[in-house]
MARBA-3410 file (N, C-alpha, C, O; in Angstrom, 1 decimal):
217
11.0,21.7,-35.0,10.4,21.0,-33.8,11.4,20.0,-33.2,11.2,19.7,-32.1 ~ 12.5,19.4,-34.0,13.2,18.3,-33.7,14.6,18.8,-33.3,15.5,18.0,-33.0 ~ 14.8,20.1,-33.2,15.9,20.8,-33.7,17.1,20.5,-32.1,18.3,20.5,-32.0 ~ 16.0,20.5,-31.0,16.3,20.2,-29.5,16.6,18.8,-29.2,17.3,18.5,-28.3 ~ 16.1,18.1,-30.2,16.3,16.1,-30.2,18.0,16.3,-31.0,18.6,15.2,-31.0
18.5,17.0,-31.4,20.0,17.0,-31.9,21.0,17.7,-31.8,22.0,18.1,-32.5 ~ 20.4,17.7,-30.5,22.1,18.6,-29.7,23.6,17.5,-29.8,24.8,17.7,-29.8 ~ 22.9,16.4,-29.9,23.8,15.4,-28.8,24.2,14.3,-30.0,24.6,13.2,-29.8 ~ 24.0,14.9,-31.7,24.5,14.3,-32.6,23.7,12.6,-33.0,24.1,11.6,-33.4 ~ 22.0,13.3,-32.5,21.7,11.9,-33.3,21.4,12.1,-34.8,21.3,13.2,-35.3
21.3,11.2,-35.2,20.6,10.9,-36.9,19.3,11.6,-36.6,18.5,11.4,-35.7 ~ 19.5,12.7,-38.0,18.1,13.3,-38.4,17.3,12.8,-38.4,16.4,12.9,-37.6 ~ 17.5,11.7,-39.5,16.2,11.1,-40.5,16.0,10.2,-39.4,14.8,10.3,-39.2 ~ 16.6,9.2,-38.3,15.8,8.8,-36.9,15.0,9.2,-36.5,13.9,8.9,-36.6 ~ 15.8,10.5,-35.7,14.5,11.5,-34.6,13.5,11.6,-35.7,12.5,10.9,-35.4
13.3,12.2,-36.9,12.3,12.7,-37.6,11.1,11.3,-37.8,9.9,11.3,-37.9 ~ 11.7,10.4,-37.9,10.8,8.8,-37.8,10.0,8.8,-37.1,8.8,8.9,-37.1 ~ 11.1,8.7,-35.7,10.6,8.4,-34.0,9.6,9.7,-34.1,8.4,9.5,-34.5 ~ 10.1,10.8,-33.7,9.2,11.9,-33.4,7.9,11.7,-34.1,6.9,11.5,-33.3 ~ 7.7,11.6,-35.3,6.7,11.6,-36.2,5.6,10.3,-35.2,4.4,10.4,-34.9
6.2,9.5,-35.0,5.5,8.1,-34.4,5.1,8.5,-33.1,4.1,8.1,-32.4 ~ 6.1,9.4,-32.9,5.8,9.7,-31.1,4.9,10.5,-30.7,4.2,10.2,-29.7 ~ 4.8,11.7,-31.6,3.5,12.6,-31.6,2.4,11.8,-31.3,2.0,11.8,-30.1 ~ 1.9,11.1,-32.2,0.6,10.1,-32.4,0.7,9.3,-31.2,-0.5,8.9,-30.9 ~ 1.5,8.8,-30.4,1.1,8.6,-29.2,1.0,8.7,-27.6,0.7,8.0,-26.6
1.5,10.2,-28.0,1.1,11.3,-26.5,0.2,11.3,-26.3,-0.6,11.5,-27.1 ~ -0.2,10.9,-24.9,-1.2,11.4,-24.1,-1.5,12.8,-23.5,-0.7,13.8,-23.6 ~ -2.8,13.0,-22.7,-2.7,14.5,-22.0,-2.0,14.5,-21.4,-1.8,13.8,-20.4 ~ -1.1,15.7,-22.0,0.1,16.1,-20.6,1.2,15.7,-20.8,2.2,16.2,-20.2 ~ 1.0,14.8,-21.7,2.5,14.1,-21.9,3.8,15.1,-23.3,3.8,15.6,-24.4
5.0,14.8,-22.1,5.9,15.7,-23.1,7.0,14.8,-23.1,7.3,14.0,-22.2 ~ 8.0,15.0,-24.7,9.0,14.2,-24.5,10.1,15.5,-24.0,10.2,16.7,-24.0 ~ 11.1,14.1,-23.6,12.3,15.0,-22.7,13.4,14.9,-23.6,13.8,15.9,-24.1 ~ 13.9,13.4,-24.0,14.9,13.3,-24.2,14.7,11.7,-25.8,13.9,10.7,-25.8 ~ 15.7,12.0,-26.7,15.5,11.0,-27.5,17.0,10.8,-28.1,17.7,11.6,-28.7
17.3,9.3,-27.7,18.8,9.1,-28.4,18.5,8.1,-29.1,17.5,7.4,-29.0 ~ 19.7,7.8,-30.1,19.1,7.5,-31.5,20.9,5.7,-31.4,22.0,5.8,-31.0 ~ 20.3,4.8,-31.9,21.9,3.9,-32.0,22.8,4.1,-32.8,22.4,4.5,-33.9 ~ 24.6,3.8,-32.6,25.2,4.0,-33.9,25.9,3.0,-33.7,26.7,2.9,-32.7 ~ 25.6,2.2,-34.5,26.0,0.8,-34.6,27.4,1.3,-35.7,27.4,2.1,-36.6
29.1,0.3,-34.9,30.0,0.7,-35.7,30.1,0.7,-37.4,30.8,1.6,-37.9 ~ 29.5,-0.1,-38.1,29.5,-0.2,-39.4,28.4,-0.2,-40.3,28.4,0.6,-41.1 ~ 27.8,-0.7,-40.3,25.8,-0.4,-40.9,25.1,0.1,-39.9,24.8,-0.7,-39.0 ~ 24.8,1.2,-39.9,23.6,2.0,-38.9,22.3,2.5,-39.5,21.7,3.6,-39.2 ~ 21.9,1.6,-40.5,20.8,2.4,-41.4,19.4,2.4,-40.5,18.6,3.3,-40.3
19.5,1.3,-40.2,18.2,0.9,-39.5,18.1,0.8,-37.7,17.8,-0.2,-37.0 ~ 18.5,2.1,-37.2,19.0,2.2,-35.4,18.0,2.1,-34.7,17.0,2.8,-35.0 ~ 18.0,1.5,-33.7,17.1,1.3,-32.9,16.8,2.6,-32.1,17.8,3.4,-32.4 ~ 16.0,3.3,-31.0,15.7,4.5,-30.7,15.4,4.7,-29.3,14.4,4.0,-28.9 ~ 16.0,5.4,-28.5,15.1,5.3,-26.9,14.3,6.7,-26.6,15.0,7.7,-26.3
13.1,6.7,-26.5,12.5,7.6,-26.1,11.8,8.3,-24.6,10.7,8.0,-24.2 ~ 12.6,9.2,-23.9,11.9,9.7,-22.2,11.1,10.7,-22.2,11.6,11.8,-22.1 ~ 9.7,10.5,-22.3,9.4,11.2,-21.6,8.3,11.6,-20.1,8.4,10.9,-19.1 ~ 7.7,12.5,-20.0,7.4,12.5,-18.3,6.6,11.9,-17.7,6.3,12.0,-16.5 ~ 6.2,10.9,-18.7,5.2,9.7,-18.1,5.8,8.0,-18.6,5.4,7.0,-18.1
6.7,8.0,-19.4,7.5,7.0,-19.4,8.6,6.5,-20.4,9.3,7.4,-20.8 ~ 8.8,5.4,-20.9,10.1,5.3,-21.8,9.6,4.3,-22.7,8.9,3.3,-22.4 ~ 9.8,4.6,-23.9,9.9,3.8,-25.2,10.9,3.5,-25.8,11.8,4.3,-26.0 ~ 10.9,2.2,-26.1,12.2,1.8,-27.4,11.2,1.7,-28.9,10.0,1.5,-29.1 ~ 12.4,2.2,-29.8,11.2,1.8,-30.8,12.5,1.0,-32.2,13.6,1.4,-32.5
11.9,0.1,-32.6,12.3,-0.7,-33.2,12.3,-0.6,-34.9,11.2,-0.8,-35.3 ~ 13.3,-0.5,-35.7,12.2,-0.2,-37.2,11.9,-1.5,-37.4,12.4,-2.3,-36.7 ~ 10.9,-2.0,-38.6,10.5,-3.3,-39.0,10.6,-2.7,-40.4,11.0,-1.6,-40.7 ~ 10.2,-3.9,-41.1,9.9,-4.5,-42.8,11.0,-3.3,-43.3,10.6,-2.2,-43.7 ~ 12.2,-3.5,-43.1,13.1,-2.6,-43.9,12.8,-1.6,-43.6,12.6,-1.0,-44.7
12.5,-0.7,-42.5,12.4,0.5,-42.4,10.9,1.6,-42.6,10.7,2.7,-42.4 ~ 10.2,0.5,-43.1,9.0,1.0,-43.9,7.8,1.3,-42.6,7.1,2.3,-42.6 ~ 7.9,0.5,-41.7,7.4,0.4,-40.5,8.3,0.8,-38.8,9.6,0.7,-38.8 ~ 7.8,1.1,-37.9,8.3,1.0,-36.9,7.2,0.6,-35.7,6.0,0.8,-35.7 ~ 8.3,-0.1,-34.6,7.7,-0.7,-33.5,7.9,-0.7,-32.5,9.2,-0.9,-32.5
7.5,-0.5,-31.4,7.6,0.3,-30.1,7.1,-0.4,-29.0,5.9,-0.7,-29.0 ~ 8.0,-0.7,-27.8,7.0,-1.0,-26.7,7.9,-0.1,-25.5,9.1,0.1,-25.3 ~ 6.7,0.2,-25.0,6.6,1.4,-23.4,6.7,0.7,-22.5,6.8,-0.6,-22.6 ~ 6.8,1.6,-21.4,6.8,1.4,-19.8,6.4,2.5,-19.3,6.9,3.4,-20.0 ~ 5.7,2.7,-18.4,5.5,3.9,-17.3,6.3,4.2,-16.8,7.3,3.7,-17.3
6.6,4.8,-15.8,7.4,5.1,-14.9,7.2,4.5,-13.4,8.0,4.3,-12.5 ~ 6.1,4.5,-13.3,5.6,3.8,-12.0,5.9,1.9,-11.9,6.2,1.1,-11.0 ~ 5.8,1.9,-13.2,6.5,0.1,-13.2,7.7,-0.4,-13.7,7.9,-1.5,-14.3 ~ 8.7,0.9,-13.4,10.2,0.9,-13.8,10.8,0.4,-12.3,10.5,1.1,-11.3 ~ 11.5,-0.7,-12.2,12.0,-0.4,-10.5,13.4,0.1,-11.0,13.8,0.7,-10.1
14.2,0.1,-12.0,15.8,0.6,-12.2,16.5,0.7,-13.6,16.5,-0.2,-14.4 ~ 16.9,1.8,-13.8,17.7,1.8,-14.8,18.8,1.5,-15.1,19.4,1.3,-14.0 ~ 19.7,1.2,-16.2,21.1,0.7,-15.6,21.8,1.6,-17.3,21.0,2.1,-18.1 ~ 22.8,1.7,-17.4,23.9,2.3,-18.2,25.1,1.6,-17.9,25.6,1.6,-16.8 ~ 25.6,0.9,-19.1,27.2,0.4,-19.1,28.1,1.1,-20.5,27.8,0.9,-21.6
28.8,1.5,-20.2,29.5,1.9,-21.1,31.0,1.0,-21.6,32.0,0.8,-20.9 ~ 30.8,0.8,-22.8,31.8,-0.3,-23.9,32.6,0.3,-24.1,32.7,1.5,-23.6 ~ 33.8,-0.5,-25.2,34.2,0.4,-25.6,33.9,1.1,-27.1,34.5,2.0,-27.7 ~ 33.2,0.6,-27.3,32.2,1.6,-28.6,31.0,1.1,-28.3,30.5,0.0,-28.3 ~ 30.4,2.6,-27.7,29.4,3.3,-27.3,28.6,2.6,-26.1,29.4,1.8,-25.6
27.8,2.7,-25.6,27.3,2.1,-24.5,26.0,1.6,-24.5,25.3,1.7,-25.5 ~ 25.3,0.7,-22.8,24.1,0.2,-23.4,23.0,0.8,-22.6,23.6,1.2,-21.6 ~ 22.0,1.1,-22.5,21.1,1.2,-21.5,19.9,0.3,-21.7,19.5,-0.4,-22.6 ~ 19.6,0.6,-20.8,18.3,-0.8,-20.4,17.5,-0.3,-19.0,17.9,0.7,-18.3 ~ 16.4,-0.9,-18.6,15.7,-1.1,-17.7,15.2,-2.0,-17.2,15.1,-3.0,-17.8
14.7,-2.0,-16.4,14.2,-3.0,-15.6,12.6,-3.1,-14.8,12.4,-2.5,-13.8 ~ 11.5,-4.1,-15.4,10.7,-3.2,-14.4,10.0,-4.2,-13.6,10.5,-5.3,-13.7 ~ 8.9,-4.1,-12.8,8.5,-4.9,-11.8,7.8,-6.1,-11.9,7.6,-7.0,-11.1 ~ 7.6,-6.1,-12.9,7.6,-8.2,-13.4,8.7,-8.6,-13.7,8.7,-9.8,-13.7 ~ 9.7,-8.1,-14.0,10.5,-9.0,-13.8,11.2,-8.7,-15.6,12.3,-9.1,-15.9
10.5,-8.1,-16.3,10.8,-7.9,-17.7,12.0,-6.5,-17.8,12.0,-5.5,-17.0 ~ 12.9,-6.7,-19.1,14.0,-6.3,-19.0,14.4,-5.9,-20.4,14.6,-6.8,-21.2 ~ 14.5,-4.4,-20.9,15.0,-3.6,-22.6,15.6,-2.9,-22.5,15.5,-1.9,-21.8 ~ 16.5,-3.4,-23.3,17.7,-2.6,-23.6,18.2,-1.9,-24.9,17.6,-2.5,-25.8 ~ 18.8,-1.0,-25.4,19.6,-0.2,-26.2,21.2,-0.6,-26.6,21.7,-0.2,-25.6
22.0,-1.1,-27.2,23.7,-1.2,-27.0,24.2,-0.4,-28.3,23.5,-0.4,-29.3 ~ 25.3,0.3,-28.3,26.1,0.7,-29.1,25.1,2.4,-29.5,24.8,2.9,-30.6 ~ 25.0,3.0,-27.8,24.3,4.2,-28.3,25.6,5.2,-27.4,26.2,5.1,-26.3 ~ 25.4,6.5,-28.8,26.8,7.2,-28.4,27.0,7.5,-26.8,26.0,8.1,-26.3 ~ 27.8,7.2,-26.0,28.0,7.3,-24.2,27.3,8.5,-23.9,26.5,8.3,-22.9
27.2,10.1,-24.5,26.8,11.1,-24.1,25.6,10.8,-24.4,25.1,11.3,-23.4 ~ 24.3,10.3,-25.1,23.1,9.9,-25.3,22.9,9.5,-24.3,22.2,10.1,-23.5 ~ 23.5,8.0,-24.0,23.4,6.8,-23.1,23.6,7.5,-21.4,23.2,7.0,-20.4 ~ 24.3,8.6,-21.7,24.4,9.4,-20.2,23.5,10.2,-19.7,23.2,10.4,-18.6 ~ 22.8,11.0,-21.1,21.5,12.0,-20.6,20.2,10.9,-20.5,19.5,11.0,-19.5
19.8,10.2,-21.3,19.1,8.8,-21.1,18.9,8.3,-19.2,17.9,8.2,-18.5 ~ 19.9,8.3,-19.1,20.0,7.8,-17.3,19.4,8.9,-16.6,18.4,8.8,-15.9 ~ 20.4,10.2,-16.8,20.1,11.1,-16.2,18.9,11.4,-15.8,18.4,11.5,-14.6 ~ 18.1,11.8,-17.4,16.4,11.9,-17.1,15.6,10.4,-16.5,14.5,10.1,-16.2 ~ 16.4,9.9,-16.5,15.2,8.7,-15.8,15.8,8.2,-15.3,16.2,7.2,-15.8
16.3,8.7,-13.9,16.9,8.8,-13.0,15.7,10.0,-12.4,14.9,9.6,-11.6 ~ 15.7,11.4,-12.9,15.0,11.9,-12.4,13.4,11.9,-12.5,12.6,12.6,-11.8 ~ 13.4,11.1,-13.3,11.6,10.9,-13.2,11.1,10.0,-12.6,9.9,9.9,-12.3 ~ 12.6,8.6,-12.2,12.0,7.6,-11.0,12.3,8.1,-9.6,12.4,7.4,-8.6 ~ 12.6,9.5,-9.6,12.7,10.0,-8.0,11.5,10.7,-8.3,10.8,10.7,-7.4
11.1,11.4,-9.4,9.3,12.1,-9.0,8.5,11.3,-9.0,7.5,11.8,-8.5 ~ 8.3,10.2,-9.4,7.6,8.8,-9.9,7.6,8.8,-8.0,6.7,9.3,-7.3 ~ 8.5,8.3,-7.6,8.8,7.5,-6.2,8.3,9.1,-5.2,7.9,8.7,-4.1 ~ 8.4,10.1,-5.3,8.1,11.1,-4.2,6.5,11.3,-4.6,5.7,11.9,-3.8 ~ 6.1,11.0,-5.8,4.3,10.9,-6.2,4.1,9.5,-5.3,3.3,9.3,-4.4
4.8,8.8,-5.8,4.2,6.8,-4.5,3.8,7.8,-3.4,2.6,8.0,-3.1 ~ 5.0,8.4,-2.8,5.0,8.5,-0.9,3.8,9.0,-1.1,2.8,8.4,-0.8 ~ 3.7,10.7,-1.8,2.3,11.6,-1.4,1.2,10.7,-1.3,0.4,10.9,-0.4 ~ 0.8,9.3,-2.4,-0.2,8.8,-2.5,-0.4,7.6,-1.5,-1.6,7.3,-1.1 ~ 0.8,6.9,-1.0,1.1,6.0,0.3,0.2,7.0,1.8,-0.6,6.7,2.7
0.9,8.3,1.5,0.7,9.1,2.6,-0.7,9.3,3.4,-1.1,9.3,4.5 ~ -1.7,9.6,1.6,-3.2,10.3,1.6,-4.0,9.0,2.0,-5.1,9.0,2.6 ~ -3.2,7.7,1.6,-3.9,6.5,2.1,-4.2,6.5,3.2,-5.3,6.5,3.7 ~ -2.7,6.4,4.0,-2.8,6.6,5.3,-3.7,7.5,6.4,-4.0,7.3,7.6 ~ -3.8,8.8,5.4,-4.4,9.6,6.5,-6.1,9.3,6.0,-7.1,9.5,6.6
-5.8,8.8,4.9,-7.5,8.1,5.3,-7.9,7.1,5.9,-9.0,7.0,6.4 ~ -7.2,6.3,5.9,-7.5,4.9,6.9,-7.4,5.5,8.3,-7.8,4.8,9.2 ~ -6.9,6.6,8.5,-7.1,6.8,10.2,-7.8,8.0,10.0,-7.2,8.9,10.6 ~ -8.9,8.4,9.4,-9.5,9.2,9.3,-10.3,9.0,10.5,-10.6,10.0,11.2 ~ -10.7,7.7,10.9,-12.1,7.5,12.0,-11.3,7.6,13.3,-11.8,7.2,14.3
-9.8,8.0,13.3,-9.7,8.6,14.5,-9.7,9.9,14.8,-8.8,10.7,14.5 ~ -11.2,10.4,15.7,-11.6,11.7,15.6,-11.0,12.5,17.5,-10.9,11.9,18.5 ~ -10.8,13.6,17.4,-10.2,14.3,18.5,-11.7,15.2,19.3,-11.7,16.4,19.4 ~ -12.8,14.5,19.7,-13.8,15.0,20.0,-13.8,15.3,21.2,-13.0,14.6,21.7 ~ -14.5,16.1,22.3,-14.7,16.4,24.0,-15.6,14.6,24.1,-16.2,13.8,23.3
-15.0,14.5,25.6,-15.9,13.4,26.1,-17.5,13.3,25.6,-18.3,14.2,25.3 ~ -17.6,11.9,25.5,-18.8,11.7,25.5,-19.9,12.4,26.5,-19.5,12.6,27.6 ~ -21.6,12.9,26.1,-22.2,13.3,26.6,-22.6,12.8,28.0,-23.1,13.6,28.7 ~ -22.4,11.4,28.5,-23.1,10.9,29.6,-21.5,11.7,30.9,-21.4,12.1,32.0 ~ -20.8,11.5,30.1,-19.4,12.2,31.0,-19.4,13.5,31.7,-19.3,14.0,32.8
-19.7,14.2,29.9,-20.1,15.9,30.3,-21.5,16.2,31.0,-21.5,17.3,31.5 ~ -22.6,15.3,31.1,-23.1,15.6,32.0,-23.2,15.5,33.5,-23.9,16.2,34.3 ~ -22.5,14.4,33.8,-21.9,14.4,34.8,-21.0,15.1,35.9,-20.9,15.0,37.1 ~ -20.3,15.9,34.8,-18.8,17.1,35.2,-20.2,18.3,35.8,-20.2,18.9,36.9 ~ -21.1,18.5,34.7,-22.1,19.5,34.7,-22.6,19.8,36.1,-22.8,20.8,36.7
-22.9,18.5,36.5,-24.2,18.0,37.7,-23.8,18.1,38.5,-24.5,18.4,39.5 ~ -22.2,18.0,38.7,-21.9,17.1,40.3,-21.4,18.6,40.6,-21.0,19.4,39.8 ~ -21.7,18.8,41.9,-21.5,20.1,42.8,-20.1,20.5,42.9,-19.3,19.7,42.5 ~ -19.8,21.4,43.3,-18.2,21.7,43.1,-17.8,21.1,44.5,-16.7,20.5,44.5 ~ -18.9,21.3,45.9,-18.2,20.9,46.9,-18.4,19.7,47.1,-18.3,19.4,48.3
-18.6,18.4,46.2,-18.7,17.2,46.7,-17.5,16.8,47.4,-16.5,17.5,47.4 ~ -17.5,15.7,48.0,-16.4,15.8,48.7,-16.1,14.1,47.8,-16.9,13.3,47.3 ~ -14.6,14.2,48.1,-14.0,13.0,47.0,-14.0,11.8,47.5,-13.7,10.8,46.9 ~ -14.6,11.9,48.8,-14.2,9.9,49.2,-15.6,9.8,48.3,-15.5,8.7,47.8 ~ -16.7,10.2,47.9,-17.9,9.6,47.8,-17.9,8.5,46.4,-17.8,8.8,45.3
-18.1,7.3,47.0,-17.7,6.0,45.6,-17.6,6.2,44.1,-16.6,6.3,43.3 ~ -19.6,6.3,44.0,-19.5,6.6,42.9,-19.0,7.8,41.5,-18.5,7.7,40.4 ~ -19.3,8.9,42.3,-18.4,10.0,41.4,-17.2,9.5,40.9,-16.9,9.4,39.7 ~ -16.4,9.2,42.0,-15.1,8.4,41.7,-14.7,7.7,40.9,-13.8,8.0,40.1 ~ -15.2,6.4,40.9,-15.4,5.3,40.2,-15.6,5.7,39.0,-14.8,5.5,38.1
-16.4,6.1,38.9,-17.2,6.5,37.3,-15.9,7.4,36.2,-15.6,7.1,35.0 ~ -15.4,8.8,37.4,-14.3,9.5,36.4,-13.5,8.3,36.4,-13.6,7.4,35.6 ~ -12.6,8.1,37.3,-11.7,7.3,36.8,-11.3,6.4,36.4,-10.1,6.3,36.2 ~ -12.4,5.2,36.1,-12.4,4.0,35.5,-12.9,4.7,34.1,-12.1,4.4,33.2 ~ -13.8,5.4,33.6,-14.3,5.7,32.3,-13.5,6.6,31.5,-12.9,6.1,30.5
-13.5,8.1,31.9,-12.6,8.5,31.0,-11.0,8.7,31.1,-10.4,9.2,30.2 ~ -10.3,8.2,32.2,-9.0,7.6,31.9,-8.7,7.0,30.6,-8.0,7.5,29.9 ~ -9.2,6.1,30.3,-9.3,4.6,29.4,-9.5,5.5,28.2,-8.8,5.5,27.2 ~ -10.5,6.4,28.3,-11.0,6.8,27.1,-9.8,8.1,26.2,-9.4,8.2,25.0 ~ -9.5,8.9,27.4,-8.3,9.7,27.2,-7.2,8.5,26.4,-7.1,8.4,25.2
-6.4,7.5,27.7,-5.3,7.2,27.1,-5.3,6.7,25.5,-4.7,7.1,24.6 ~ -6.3,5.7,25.5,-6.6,5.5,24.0,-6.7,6.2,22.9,-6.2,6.0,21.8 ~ -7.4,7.4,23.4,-6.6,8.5,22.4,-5.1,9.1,22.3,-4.3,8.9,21.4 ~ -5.0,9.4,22.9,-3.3,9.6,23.6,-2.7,8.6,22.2,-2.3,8.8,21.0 ~ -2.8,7.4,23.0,-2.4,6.5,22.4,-2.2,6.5,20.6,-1.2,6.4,20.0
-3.7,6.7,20.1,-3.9,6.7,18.1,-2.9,8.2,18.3,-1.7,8.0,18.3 ~ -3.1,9.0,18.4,-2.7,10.5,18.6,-0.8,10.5,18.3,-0.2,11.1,17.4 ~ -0.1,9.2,19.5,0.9,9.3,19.3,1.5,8.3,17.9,2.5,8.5,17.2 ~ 0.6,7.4,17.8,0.9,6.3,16.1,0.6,7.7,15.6,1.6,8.4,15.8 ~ -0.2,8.2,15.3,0.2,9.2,13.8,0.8,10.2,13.7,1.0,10.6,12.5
1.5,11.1,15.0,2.7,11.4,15.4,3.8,10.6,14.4,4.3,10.8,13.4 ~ 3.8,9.4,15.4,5.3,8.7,14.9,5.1,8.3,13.6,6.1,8.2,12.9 ~ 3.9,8.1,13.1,4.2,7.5,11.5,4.2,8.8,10.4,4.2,8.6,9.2 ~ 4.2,10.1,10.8,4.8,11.0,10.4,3.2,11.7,9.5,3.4,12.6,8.6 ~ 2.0,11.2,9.7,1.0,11.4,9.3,0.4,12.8,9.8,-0.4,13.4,9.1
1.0,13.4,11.4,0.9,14.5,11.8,2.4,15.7,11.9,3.5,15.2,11.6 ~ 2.2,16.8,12.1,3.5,17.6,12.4,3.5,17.5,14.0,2.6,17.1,14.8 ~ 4.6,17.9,14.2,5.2,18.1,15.9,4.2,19.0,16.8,3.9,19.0,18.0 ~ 3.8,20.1,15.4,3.2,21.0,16.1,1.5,20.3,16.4,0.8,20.2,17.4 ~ 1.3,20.0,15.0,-0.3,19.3,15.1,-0.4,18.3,16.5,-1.4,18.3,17.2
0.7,17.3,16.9,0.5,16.5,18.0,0.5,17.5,19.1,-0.7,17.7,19.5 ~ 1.4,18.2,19.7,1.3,19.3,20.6,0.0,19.8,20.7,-0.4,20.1,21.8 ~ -0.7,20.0,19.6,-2.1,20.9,19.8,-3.1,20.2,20.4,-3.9,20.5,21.3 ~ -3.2,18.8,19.4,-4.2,17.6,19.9,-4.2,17.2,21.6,-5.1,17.0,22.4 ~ -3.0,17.1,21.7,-2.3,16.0,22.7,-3.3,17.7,24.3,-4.1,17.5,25.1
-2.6,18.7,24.0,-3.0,19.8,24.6,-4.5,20.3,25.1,-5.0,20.8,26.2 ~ -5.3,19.9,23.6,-6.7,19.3,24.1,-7.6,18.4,24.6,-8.8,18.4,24.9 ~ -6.5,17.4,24.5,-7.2,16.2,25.1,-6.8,16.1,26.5,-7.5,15.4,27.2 ~ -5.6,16.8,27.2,-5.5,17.2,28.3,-6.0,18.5,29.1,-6.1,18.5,30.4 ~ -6.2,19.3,28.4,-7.7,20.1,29.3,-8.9,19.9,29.4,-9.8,20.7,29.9
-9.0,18.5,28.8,-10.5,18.3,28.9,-10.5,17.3,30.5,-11.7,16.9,30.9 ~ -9.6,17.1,31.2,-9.2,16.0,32.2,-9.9,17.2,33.7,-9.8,16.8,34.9
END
């Protein structure tokens, strides 16, 4: 099972620690990606460990001589950046997340420290394109109560009633279309084009709305 955690030359007896620890704290759904292991230039007994997977990142720390180990996470949603520096023996990675809090890795082999970025790198661009979808669904619910309905009833019965040959100087008819549903059109027009531009409709969807709310004139 660990056999995929040691392409990239970490310590067995690490991954086999970490992994063992890591099992026990997956969640549904959750899969690990990637696990690089430290090699400290001269005593490396006790290495510290970074763990990615699709829902977030762990370091895990050993304690009481090895007997123990300890771990603290992050999501991915409260990651704002990763960073990678590379030394000249071995390199560091770290992150960073939106309180302001900051963990790091140093002296982990460069090719570790490079696939480490890599995947989380890619998981704060699906992390960030899941934000938009859910930014997005907000949006189109908060303008859900702009509805694309025919004129109100007191309008349409008036279109109904009035004779075809009225003749147009007569005031009231007048008055009534053009002061009432002008106003009522452009204001739609109007929401119609905000969700156009905030990208909440397609080109085509405005074209269709925009198309019915002008044969209704």
């Amino acid at each position: 099972m660990i056999d995929k955690f040691l392409r990239d030359e970490q310590d067995p007896k690490a991954i086999e620690k970490v992994y063992t620890r890591l099992v026990d704290l997956l969640t549904t759904g959750e899969e690990i990606i990637y696990i690089a292991v430290q090699k400290k230039p001269l005593v490396n007994l006790l290495p510290d460990c970074i763990a990615i997977t699709n829902k977030r990142v762990l370091f895990f720390t050993p304690a009481n001589l090895g007997l123990s180990i300890k771990f603290v996470d992050f999501v991915w949603k409260d990651v704002v950046d990763v960073y990678t520096k590379e030394e000249i023996i071995g390199a560091i990675f770290s992150v960073k997340t939106t309180n302001g809090a900051e963990m790091g890795v140093d002296y982990l082999p460069k090719v570790q420290a490079r696939k480490l970025y890599q995947y989380a790198q890619e998981r704060k661009e699906a992390e960030r394109e899941a934000r938009r979808l859910r930014d997005l669904e907000e949006k189109r619910a908060e303008s859900g109560s702009v509805q694309f309905e025919t004129p109100s009833q007191p309008v349409a019965a008036f279109q109904a009633t009035q004779p075809a040959n009225q003749p147009e100087s007569q005031p009231e008819p007048i008055v009534y279309h053009e002061e009432v549903k002008p106003d009522v059109l452009t204001e739609k027009l109007k929401k119609l084009r905000t969700l156009f531009d905030n990208g909440l409709i397609s080109q085509e969807e405005y074209n269709h709305k925009k198309l019915e709310l002008l044969n209704d004139l």
